[in-house]
N, CA and C of each residue as an Amber inpcrd file, in Angstrom:
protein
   618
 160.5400000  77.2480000 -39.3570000 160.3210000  77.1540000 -40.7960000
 158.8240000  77.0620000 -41.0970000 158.5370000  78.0290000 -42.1970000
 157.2420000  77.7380000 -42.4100000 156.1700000  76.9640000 -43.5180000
 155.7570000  75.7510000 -42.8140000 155.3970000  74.6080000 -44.2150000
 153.8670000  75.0440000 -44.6040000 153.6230000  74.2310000 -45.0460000
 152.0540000  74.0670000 -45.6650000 151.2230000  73.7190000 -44.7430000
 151.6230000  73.1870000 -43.5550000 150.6860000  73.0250000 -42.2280000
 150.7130000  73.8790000 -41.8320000 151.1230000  75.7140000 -41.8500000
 150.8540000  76.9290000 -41.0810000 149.5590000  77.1740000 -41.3840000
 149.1730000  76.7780000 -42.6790000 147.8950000  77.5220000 -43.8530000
 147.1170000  77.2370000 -43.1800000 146.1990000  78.2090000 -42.9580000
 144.7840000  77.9660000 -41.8310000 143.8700000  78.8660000 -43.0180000
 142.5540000  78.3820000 -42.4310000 141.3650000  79.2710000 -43.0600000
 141.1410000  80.3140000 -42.7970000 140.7380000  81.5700000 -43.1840000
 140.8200000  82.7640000 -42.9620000 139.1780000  83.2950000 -43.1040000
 138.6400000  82.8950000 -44.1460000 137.2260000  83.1780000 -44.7640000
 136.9830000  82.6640000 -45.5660000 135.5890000  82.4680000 -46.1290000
 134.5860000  81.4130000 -46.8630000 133.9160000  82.2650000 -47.8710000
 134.2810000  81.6800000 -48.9960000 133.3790000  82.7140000 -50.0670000
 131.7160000  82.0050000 -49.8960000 131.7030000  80.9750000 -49.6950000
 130.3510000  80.2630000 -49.6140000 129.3180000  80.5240000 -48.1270000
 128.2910000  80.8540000 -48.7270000 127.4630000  81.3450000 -47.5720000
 126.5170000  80.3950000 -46.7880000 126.7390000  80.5230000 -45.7780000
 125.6520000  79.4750000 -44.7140000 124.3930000  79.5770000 -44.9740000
 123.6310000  80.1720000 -45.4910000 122.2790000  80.2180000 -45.7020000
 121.9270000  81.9260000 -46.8920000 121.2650000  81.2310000 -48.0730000
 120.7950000  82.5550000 -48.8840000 119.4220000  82.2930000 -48.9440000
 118.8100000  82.9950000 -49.0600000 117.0830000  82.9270000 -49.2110000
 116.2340000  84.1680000 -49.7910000 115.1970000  84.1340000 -49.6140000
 114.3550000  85.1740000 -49.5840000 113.1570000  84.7100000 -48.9980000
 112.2750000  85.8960000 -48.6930000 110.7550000  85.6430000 -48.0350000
 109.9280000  87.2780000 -48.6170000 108.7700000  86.9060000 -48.9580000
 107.5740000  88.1420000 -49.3990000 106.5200000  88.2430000 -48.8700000
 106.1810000  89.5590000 -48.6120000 104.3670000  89.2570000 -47.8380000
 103.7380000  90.3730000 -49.4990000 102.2210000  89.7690000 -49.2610000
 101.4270000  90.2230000 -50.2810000 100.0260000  90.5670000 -49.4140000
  99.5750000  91.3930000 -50.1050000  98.4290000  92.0140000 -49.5490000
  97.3110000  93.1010000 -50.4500000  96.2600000  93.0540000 -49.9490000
  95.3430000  93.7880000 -50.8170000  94.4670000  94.7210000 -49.5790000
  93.8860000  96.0110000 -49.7810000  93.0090000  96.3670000 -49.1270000
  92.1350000  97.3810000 -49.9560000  90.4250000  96.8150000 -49.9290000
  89.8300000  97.5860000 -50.6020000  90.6390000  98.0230000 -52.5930000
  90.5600000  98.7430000 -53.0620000  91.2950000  98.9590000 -54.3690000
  92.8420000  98.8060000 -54.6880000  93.2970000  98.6060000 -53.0410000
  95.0640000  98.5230000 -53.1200000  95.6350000  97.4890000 -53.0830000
  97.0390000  96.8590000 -53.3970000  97.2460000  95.7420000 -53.4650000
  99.1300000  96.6070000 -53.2030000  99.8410000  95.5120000 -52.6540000
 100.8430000  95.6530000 -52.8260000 101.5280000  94.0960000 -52.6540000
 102.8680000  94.5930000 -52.6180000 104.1310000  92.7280000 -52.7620000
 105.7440000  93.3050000 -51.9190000 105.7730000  92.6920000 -51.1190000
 107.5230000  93.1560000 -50.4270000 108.1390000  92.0340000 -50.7250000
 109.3660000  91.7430000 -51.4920000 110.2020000  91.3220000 -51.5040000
 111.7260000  91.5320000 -51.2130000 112.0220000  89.9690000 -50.1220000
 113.6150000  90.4510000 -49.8120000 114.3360000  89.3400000 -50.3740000
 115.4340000  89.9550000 -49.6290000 116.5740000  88.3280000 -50.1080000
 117.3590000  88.6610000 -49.2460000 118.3670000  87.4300000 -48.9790000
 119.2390000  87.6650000 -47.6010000 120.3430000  86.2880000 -47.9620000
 121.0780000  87.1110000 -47.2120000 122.4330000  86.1150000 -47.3200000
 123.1080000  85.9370000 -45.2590000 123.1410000  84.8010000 -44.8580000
 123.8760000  84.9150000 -43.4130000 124.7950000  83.7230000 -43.7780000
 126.1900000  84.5530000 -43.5110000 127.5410000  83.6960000 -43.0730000
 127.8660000  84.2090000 -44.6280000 129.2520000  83.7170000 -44.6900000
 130.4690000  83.7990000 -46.0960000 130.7890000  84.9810000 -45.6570000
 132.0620000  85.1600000 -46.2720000 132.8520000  86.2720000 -46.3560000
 133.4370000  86.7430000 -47.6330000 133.8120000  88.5110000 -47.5360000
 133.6050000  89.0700000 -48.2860000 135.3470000  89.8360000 -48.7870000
 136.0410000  89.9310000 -49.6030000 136.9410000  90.3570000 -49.3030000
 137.4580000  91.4910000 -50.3250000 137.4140000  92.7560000 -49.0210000
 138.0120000  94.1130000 -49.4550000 138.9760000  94.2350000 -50.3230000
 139.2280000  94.3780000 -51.3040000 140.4700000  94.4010000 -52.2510000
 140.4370000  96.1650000 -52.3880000 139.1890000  96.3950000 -52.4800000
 139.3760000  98.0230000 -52.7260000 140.4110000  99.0000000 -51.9910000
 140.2420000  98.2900000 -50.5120000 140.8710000  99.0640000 -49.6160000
 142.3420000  98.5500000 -49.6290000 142.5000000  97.2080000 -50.2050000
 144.3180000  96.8950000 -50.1470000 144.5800000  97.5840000 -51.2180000
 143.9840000  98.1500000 -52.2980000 144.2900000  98.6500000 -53.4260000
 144.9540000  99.9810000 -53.5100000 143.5580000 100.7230000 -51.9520000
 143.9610000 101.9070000 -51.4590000 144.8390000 102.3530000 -50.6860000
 145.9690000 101.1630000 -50.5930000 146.9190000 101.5720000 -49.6430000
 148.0740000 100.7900000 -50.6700000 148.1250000 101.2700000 -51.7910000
 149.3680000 100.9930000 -52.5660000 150.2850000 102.6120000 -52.8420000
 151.3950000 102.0630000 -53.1070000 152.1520000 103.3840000 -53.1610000
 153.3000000 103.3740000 -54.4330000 152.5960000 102.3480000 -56.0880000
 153.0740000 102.2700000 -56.7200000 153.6760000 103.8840000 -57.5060000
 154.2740000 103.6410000 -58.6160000 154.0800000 104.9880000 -59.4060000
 153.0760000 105.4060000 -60.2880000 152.5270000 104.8570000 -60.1110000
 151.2510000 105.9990000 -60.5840000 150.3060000 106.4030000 -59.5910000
 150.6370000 106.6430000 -58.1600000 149.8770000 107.2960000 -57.5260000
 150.8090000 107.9550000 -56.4950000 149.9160000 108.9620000 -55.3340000
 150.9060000 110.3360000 -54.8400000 149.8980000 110.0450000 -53.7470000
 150.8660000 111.0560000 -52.2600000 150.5850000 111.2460000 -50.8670000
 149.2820000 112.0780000 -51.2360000 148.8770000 112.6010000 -52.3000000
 147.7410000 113.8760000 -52.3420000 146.6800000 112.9500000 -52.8070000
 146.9240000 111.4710000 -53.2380000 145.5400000 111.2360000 -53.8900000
 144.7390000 110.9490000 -53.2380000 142.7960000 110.5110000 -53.6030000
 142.1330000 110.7330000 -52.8540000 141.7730000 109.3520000 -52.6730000
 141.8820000 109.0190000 -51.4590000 141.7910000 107.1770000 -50.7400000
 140.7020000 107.0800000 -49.8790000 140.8240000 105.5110000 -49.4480000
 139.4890000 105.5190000 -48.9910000 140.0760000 105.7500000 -47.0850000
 138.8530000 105.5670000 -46.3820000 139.2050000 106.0540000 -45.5290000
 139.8520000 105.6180000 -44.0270000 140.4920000 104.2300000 -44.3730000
 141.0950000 103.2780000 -43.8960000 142.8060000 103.6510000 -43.9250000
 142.9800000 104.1690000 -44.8680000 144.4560000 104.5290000 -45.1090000
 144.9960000 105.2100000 -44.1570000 144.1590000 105.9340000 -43.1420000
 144.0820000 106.9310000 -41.7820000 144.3520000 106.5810000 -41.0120000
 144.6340000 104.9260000 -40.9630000 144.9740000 103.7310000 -39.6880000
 145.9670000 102.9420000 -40.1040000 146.7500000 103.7010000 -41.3340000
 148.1860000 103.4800000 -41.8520000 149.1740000 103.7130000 -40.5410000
 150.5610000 102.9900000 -40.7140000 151.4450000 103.7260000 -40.3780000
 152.1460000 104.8170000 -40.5580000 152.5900000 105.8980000 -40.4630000
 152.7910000 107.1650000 -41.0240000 154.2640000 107.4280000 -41.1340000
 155.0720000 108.0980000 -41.5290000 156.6990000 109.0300000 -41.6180000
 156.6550000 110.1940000 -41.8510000 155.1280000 110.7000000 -41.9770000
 155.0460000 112.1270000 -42.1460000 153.6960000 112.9530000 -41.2770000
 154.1990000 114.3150000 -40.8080000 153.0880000 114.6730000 -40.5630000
 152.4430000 115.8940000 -40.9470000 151.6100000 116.6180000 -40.3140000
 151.4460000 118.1890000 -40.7060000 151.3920000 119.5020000 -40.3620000
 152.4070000 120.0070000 -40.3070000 152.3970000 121.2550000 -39.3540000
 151.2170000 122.2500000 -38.9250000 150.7840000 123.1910000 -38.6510000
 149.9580000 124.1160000 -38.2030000 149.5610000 124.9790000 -39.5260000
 150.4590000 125.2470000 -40.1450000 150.4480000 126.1350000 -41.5400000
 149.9510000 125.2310000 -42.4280000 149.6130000 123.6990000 -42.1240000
 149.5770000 122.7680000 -43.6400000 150.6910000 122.3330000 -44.4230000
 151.6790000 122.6350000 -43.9380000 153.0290000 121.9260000 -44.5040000
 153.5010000 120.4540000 -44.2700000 153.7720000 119.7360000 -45.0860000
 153.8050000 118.2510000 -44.8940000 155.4800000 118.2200000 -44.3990000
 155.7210000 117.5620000 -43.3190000 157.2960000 117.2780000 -42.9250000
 157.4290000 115.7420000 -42.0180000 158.6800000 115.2680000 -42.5650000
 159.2390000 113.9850000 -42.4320000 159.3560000 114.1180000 -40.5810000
 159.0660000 113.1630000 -39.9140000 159.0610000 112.4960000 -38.5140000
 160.1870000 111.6070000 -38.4560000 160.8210000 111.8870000 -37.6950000
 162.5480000 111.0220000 -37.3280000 163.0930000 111.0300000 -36.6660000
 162.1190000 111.7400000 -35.0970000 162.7820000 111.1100000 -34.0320000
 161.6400000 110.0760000 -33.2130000 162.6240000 109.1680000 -32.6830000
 161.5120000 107.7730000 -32.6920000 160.3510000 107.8210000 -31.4750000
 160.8280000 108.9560000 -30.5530000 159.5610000 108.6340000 -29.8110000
 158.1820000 109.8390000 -30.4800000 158.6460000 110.4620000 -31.1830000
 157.7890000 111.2850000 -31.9360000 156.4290000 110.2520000 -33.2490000
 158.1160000 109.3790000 -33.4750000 157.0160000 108.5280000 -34.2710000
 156.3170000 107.9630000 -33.6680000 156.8890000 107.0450000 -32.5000000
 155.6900000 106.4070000 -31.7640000 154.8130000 107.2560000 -31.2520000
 154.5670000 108.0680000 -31.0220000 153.2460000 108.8340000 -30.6740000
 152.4960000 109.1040000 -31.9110000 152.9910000 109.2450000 -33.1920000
 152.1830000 109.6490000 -34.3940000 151.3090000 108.4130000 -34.6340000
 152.4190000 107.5520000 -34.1790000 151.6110000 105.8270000 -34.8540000
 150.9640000 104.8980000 -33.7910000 150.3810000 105.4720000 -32.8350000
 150.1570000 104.7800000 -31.6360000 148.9400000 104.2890000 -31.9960000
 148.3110000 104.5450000 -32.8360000 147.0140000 104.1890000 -33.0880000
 146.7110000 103.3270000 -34.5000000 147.9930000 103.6040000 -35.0690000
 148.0260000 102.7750000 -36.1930000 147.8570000 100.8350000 -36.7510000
 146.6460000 100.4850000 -37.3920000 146.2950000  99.2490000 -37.8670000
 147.4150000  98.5330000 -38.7720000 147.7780000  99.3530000 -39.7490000
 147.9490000  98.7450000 -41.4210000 149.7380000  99.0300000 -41.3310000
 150.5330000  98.4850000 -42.0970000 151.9080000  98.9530000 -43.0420000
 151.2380000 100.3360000 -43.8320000 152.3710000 101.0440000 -43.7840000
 153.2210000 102.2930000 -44.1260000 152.6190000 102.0200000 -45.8700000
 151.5050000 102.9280000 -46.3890000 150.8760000 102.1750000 -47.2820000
 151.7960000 102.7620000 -48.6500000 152.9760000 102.4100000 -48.9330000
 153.8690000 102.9970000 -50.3300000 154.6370000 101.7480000 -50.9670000
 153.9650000 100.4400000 -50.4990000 154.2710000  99.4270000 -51.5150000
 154.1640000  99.5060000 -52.7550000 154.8120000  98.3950000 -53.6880000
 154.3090000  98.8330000 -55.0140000 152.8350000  97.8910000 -55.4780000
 152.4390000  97.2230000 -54.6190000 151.1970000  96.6310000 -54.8100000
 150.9080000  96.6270000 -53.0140000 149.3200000  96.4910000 -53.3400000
 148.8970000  96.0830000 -51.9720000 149.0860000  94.8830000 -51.5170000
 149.5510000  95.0430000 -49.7820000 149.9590000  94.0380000 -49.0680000
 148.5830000  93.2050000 -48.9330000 148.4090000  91.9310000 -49.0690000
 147.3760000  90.7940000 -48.5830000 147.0090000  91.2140000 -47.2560000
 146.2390000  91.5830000 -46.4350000 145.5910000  91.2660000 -44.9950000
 144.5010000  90.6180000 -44.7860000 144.6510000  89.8530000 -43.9580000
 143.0300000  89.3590000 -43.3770000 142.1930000  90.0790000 -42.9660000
 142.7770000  91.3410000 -42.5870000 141.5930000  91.8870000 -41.6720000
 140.8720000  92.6620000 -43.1720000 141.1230000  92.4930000 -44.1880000
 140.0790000  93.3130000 -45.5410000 139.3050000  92.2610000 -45.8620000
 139.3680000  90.3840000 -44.5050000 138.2400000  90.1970000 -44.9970000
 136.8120000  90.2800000 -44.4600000 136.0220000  90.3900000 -44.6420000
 134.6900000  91.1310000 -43.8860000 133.3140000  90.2600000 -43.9010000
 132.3540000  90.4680000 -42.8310000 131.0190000  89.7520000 -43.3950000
 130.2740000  89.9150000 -44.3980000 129.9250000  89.1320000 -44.9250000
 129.0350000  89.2420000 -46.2590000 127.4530000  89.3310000 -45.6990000
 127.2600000  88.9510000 -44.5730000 125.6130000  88.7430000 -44.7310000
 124.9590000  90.0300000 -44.7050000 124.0190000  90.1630000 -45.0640000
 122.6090000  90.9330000 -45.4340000 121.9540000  90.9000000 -45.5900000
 120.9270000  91.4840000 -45.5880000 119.4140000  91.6490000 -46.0240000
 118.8470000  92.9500000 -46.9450000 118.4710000  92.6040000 -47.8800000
 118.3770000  93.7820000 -49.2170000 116.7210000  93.6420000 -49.2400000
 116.0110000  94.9380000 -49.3210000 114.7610000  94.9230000 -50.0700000
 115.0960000  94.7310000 -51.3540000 114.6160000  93.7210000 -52.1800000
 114.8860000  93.3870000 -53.7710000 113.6630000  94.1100000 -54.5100000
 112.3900000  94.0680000 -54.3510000 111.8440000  94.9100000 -54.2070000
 110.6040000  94.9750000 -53.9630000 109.6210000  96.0440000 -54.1750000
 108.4750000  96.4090000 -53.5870000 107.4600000  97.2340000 -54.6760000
 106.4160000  96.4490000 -54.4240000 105.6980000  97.4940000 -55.7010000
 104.0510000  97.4950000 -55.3570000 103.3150000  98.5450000 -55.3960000
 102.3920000  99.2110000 -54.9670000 101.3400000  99.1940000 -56.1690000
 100.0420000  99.0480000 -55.6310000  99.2010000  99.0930000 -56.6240000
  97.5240000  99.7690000 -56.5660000  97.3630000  99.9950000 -57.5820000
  95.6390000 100.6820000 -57.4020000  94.7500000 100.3720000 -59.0640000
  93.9260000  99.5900000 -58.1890000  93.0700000  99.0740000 -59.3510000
  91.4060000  99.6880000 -59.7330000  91.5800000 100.8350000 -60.3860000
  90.2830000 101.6700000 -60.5540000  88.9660000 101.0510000 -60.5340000
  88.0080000 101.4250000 -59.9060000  86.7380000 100.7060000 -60.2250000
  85.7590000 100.7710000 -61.5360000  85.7830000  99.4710000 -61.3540000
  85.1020000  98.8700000 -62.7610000  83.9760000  99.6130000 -63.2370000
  82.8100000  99.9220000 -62.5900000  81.9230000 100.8680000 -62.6530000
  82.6810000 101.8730000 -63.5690000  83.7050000 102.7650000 -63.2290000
  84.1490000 103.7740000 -63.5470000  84.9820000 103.4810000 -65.0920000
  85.8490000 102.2280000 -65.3690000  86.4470000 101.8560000 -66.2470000
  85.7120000 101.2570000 -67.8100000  84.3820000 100.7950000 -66.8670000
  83.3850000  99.9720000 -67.9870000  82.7000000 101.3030000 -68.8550000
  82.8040000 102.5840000 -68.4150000  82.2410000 103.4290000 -69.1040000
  83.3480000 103.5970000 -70.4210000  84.2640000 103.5330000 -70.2910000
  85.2320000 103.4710000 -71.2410000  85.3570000 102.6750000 -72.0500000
  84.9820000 101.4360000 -72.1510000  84.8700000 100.1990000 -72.6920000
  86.4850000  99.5120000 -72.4080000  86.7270000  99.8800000 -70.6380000
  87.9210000  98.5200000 -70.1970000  87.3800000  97.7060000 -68.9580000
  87.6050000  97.1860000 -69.2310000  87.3110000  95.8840000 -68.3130000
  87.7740000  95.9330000 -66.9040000  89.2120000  96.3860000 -66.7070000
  90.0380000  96.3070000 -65.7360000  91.1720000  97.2170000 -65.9010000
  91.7700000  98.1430000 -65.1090000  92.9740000  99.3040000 -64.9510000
  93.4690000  99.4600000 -63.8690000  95.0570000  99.1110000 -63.8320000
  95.6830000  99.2520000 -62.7000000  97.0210000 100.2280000 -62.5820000
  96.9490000 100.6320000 -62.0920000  98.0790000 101.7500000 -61.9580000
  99.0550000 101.1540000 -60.9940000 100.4300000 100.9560000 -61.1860000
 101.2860000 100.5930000 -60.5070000 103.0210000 100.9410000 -60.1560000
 103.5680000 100.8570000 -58.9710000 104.8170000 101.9370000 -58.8080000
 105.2230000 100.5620000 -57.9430000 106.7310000 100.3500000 -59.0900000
 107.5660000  99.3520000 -58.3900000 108.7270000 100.0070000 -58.3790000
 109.5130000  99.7540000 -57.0650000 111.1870000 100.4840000 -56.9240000
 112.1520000  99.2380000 -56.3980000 113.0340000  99.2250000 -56.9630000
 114.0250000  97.6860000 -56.6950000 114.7070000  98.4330000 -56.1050000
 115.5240000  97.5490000 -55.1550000 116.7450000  97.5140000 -54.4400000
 116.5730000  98.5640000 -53.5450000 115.5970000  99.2220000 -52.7330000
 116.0290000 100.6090000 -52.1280000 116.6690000 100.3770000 -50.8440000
 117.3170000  99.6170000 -50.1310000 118.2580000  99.6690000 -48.9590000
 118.7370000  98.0430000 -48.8590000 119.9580000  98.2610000 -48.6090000
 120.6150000  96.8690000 -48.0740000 121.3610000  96.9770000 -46.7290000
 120.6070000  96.1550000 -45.6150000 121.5080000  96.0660000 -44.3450000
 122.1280000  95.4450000 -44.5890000 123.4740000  95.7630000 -43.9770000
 124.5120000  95.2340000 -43.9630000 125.7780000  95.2930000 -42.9630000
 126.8950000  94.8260000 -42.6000000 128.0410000  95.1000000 -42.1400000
 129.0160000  95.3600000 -42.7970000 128.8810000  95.1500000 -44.1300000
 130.3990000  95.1730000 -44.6700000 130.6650000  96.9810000 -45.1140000
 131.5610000  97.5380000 -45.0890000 132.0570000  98.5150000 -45.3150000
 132.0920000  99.5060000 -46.7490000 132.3470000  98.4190000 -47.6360000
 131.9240000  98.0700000 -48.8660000 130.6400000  98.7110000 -48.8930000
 130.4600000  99.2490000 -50.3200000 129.3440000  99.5460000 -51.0140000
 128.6780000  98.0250000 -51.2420000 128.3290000  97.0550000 -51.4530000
 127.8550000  95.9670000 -51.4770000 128.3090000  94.5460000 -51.3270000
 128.1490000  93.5730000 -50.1220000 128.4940000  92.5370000 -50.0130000
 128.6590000  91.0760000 -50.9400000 127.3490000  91.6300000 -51.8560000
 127.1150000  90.3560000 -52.7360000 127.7590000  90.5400000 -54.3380000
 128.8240000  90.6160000 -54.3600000 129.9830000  90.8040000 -55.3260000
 130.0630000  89.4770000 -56.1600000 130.4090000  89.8750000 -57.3810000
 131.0060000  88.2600000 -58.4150000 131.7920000  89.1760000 -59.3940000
 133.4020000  89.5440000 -59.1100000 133.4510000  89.9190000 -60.1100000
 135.1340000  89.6710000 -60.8560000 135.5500000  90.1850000 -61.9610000
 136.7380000  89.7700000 -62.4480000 137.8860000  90.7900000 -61.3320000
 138.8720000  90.3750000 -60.8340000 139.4580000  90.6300000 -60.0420000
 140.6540000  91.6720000 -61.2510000 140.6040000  91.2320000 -62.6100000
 141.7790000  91.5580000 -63.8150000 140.8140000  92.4370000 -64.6190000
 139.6290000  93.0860000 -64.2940000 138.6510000  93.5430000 -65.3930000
 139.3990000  94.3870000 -66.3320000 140.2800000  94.8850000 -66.1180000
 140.9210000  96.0680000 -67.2870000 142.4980000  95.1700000 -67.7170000
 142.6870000  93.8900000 -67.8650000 143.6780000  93.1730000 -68.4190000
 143.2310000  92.1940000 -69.1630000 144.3510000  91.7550000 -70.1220000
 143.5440000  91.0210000 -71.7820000 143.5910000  89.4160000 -71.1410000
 143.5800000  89.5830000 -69.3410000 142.7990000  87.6530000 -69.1990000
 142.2640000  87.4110000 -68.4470000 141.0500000  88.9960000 -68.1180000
 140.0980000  89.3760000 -67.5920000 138.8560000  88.1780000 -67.9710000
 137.7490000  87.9260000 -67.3240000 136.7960000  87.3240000 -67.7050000
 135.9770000  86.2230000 -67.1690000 136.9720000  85.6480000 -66.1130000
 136.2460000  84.8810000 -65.0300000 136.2840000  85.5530000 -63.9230000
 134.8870000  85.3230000 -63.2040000 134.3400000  85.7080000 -62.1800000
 134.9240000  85.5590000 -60.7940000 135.0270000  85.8930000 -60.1550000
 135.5160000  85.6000000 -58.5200000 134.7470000  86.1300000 -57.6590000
 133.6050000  84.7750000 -57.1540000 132.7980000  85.1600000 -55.8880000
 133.0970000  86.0650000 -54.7300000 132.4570000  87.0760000 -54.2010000
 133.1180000  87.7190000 -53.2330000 134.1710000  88.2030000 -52.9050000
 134.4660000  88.8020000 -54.1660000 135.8450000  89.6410000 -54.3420000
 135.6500000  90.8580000 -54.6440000 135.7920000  91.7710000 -53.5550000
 135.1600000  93.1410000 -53.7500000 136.4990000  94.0420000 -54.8860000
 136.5500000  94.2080000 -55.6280000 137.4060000  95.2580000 -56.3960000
 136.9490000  95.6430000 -57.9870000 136.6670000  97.3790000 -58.0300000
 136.3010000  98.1810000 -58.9880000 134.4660000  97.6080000 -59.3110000
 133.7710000  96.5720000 -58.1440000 132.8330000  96.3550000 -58.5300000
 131.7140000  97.6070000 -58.5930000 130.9750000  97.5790000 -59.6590000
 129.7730000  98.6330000 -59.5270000 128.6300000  97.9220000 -58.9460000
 127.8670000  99.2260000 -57.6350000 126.9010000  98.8800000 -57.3190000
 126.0190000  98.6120000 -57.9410000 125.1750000  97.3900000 -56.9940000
 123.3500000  97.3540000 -57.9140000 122.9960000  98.4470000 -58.2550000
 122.1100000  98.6740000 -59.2710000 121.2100000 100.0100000 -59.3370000
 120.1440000  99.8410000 -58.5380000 119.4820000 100.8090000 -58.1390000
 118.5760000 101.1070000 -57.3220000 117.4990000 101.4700000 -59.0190000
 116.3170000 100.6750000 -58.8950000 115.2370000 100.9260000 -59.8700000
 114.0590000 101.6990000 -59.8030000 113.1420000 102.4110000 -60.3660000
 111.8180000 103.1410000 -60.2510000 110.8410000 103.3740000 -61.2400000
 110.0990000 102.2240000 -61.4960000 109.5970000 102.0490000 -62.6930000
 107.3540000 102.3410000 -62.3170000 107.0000000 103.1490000 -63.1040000
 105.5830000 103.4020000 -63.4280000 105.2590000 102.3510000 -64.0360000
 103.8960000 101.9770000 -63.9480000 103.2240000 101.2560000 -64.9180000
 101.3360000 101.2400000 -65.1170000 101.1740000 100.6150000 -65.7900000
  99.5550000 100.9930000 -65.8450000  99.0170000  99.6440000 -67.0540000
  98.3980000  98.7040000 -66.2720000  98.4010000  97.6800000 -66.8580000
  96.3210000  97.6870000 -67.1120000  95.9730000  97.5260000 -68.2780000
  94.8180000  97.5960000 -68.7930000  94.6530000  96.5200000 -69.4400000
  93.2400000  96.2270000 -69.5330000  92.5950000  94.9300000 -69.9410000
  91.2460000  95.0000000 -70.4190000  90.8310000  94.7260000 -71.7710000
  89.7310000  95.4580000 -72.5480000  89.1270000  94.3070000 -72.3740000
């Protein structure tokens, strides 16, 4: 029988250590700034991919999934011509499914697994921005004091392990239902990635 003492921990939305660290620097007219941020330990959990292995009615064997569904169990396969046909004798199946991870994905919701839950840690450039400060000689003829020309780009790579387009998730698990609205740490589903940023600038001083 199974009580409330089976319940074991599985994964931690809370992370063992988040931080960041920057180096800064100047040479001759240039100046630049690296900034990161980093997360080690917590876990992260795939909903996208239990999502992608539902087999309610509103979705079909043709739609386009992610790429985990491939380590489904199967009942069908595909002939030489591209014709889809049912598997039903059993040592046939066991050879189709010998390699198979997941349930036969045509539930009407996705099954819970542990294994969609994943590491969260990473390390993201947050960002980086470059600089050139014209000489004064050259600027004072103009009547400015000081001119800097500058190129900052956010977010351009995040290491990572998780599978997922991004580890560091907060989001409504119900976003398209009317009791949508609280957040759920590290719950990967329908989240949109960070943007990646690229911004000019030119900062003057009379």
């Amino acid at each position: 029988m199974v009580t409330t003492d089976d319940a074991t921990i599985v994964g931690r939305a809370q992370a063992k250590l988040t931080g960041g660290f920057n180096f800064n620097g100047n040479y001759k007219n240039f100046d630049f700034a690296v900034n990161f941020t980093y997360q080690i330990g917590g876990d992260v959990y795939n909903a996208n991919v239990m999502h992608s292995m539902m087999g309610n009615k509103d979705t079909a064997l043709g739609q386009g999934r992610l790429a985990e569904v491939g380590e489904t169990w199967r009942m069908f396969d595909v002939d030489a011509s591209g014709n889809l046909f049912a598997v039903t004798e059993p040592a046939a199946l066991k050879a189709l499914n010998a390699g198979a991870k997941y349930a036969l994905p045509y539930s009407e919701y996705g099954i819970v697994n542990s294994e969609f839950i994943e590491d969260a840690s990473y390390l993201r450039l947050q960002t980086i921005t470059m600089g050139y400060t014209f000489p004064s000689q050259l600027t004072q003829r103009i009547g400015i004091n000081r001119a800097r020309l500058y190129f900052t780009a956010g977010n351009l790579f995040c290491l990572k392990g998780y599978s997922g387009l991004d580890p560091d998730v907060n989001v409504s698990p119900s976003a398209d239902s009317s009791y949508s609205g609280f957040p759920t740490p590290n719950y990967d589903f329908r989240s949109y990635p960070k943007s990646r940023t690229f911004t000019f600038g030119l900062n003057v001083t009379f």
